[in-house]
C-alpha positions in Angstrom: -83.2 -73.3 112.7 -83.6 -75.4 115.4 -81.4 -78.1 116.7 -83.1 -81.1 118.7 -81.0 -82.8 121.6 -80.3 -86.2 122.0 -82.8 -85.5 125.4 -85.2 -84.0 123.5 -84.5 -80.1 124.2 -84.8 -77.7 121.1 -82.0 -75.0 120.6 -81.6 -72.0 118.3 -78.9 -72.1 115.7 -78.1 -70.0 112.9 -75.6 -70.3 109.7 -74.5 -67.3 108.2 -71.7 -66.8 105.5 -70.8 -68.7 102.2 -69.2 -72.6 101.8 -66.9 -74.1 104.0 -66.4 -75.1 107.0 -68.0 -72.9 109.5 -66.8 -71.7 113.2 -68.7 -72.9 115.5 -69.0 -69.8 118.4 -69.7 -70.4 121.9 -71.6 -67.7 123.9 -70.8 -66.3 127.1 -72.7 -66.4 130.3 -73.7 -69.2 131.7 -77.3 -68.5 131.3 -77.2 -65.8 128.6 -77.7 -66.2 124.7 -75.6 -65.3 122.0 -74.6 -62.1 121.2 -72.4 -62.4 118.5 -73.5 -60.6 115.7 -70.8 -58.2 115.3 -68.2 -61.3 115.4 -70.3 -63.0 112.3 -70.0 -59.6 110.3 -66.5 -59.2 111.2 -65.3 -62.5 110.3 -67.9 -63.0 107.6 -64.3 -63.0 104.5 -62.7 -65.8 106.4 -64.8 -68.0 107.5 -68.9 -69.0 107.9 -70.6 -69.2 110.9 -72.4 -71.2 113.3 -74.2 -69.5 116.3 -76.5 -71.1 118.6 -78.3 -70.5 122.2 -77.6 -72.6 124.8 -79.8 -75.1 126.5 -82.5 -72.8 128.1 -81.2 -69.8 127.3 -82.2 -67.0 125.2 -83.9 -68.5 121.7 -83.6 -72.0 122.9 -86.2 -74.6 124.7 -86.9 -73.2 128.1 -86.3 -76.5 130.3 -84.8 -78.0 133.5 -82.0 -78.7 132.9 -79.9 -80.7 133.6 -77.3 -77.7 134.6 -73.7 -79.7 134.1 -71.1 -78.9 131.9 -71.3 -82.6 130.7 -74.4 -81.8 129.3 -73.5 -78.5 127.7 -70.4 -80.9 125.8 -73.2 -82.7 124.7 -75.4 -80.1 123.4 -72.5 -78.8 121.3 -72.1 -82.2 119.9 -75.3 -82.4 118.8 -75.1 -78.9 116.9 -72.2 -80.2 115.3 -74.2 -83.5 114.3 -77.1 -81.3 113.0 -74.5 -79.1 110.6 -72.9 -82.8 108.9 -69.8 -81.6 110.4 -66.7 -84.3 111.1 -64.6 -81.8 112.7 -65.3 -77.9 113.9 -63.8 -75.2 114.7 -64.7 -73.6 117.7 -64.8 -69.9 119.0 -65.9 -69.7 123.0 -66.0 -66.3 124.7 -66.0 -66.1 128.5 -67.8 -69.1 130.0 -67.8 -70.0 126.2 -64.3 -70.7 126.4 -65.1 -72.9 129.5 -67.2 -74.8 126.8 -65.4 -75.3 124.1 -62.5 -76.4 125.9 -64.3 -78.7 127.9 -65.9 -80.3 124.7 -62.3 -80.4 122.9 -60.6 -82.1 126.2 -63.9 -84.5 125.8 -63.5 -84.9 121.6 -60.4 -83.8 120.3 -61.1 -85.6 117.2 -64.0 -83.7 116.7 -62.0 -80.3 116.8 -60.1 -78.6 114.3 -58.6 -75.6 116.1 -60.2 -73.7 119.2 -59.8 -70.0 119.7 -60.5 -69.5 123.3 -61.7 -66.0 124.2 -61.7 -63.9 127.3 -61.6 -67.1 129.7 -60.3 -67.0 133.2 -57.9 -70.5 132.5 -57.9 -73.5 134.6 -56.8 -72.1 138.2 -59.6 -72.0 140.8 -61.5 -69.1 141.1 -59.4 -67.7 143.9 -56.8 -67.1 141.0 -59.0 -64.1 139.1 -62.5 -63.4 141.4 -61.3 -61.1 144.4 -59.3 -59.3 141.5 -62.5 -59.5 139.5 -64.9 -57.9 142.1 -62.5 -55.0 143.4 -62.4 -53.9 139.8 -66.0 -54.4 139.3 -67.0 -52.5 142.3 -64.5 -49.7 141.4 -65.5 -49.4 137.0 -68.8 -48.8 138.6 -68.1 -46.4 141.0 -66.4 -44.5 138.2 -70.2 -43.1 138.2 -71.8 -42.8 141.3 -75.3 -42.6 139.8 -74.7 -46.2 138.5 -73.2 -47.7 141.2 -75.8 -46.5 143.8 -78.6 -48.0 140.9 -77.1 -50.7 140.7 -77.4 -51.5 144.6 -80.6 -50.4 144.3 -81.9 -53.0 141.9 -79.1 -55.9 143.5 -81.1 -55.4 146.6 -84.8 -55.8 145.6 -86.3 -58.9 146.5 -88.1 -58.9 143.2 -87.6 -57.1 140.2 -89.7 -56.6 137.4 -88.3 -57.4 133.9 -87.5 -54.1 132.9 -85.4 -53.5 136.1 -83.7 -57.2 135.2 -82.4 -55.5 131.7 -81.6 -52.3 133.6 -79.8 -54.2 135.9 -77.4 -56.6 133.1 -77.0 -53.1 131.9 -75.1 -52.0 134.6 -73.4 -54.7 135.0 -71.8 -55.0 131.5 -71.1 -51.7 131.2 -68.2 -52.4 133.5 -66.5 -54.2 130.7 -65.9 -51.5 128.4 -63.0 -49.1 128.7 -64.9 -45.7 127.9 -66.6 -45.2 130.8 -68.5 -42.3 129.7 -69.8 -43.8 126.7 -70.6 -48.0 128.2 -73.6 -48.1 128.7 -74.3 -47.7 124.6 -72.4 -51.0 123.9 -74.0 -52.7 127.2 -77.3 -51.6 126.1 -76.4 -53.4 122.3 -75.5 -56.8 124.5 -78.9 -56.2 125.8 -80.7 -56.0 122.0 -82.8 -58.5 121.8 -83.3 -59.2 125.7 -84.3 -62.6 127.3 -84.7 -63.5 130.8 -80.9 -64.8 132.2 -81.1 -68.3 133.4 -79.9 -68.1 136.6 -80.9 -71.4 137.8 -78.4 -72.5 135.0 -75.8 -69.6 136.0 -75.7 -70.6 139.8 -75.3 -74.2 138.9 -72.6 -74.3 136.4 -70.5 -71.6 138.6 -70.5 -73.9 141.8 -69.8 -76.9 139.7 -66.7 -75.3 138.0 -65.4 -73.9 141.5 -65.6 -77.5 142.4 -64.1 -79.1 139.4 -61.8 -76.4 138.2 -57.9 -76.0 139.3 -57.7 -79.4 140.1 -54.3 -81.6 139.0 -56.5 -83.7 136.9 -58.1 -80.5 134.6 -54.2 -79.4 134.3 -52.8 -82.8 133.0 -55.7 -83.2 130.8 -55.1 -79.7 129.0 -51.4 -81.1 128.9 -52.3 -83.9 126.8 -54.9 -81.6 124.2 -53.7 -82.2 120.8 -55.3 -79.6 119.0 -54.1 -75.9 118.3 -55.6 -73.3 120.7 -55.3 -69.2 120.2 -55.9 -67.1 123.1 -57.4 -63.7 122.8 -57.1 -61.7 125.8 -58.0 -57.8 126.0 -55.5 -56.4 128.3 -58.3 -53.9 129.7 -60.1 -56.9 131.0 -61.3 -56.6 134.6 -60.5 -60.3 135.5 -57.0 -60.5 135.6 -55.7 -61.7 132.5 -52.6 -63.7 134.3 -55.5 -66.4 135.5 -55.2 -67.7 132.1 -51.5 -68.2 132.5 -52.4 -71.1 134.1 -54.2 -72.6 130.6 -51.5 -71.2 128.2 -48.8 -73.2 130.2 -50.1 -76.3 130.5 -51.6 -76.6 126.6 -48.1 -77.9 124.1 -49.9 -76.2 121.1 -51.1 -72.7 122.4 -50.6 -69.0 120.8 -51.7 -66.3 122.5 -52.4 -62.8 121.1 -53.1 -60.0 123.7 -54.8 -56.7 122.7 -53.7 -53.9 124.6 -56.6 -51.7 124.0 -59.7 -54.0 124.4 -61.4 -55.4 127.2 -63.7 -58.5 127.6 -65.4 -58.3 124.7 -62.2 -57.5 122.4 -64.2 -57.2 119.4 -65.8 -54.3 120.5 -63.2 -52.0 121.7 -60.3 -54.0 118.8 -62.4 -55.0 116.0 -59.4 -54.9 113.6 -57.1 -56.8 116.1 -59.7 -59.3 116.8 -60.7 -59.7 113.1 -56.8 -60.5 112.8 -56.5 -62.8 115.4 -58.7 -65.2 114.6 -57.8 -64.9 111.0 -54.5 -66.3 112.4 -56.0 -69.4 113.2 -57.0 -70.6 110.4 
């Protein structure tokens, strides 16, 4: 199905499950696709749901742009528009999260509940990111052989796009607690492959280190009159008290914390997570 932007820009969207009102999920990234097919099959008795690519990524319009959160808020606007929705719920996983709290600080009449996944809250990125690359650094030299590939294929000026797969490969496999056996999930994340955007990545990460952690973010969250649940999987390599910051300043937050699970909590908790978000609604 495709979605057209109020610019013009075509994007992917899919939605699976019976009547009702669906939850609207929010992919990771920036510049990746969606990857939330296990989440639609484990939620798929409580609720429909709504899964799109983001503006040129994955199954969407390949275009220029423009890069800007703003722009993103109003991409999700117009899925919402497409699907006759008044109101949504909204799922966002990692810079997901970002997203869908950005669109429900822009439109909190437009949002039901959000369930906010796996973010890194509203501090600066000096809060989780030096945390975040120690433990990167270290999950990966839990097996020399990767972490010497993965140098390898970091320091190519050019790679081809086998090696860019290879390469994401690697680099999720950090997330996952089993060591021995990440790659196999990484290697799912990687099933169906598109190029990463990473025009879009390196633009929307130096605009939220310049907008994020500021006063102005932290009163605005203070004033958010919608209900929020936070997942977190304890195992997460980006230190999970970075989103103390969010949980604070939001008046109508729950937060649920998986010991056992990582970033992608579905994965490692599926029961816990399949709970969790049954919780919100």
């Amino acid at each position: 199905m495709t979605v057209t932007t109020d610019d013009g820009v075509r994007l992917w969207a899919e939605r699976s499950g019976g009547a009702g009102d669906p939850l609207v999920l929010c992919h990771g990234g920036p510049g990746l696709w969606d990857m939330f097919g296990d989440v639609a099959g484990l939620v798929a008795e409580i609720t429909p749901v709504i899964r799109w690519d983001q503006r040129g990524c994955g199954r969407s319009e390949r275009c220029a742009g423009p890069w800007t959160s703003e722009r993103f808020v109003a991409d999700l606007d117009a899925v919402r528009r497409h699907f006759g929705l008044e109101r949504m719920a909204l799922l966002g996983h990692s810079w997901g999260a970002q997203l869908a709290l950005g669109y429900a600080l822009a439109h909190p009449e437009r949002v039901s509940t959000l369930v906010y996944v796996s973010g890194v809250g509203i501090g600066p990125d000096a809060d989780w990111h030096p945390a975040y690359r120690v433990a990167f650094l270290s999950r990966l030299a839990d097996h020399p052989e990767r972490l010497a590939r993965w140098r390898e294929l970091s320091g190519l000026p050019e790679r081809t796009e086998e090696q860019e797969r290879e390469l994401a490969v690697l680099r999720w496999s950090v997330e996952f607690e089993d060591r021995d056996g990440a790659l196999e999930p990484a290697r799912r994340m990687a099933e169906p492959w598109f190029p990463v955007n990473e025009a879009c990545a390196t633009a929307l990460n130096d605009e939220r280190k310049r907008s994020w952690g500021t006063p102005e973010l932290y009163a605005a969250c203070q004033d958010l009159d919608v209900p929020v649940l936070i997942v977190d999987g304890a195992r997460d390599i980006r230190p999970r008290t970075a989103v103390d910051s969010l949980a604070e300043a939001l008046p109508r937050a729950r937060r649920v914390i998986l010991p056992d699970a990582g970033h992608l909590p579905w994965v490692e908790d599926p029961g816990g997570f399949r709970s969790a978000v049954a919780g919100a609604f």
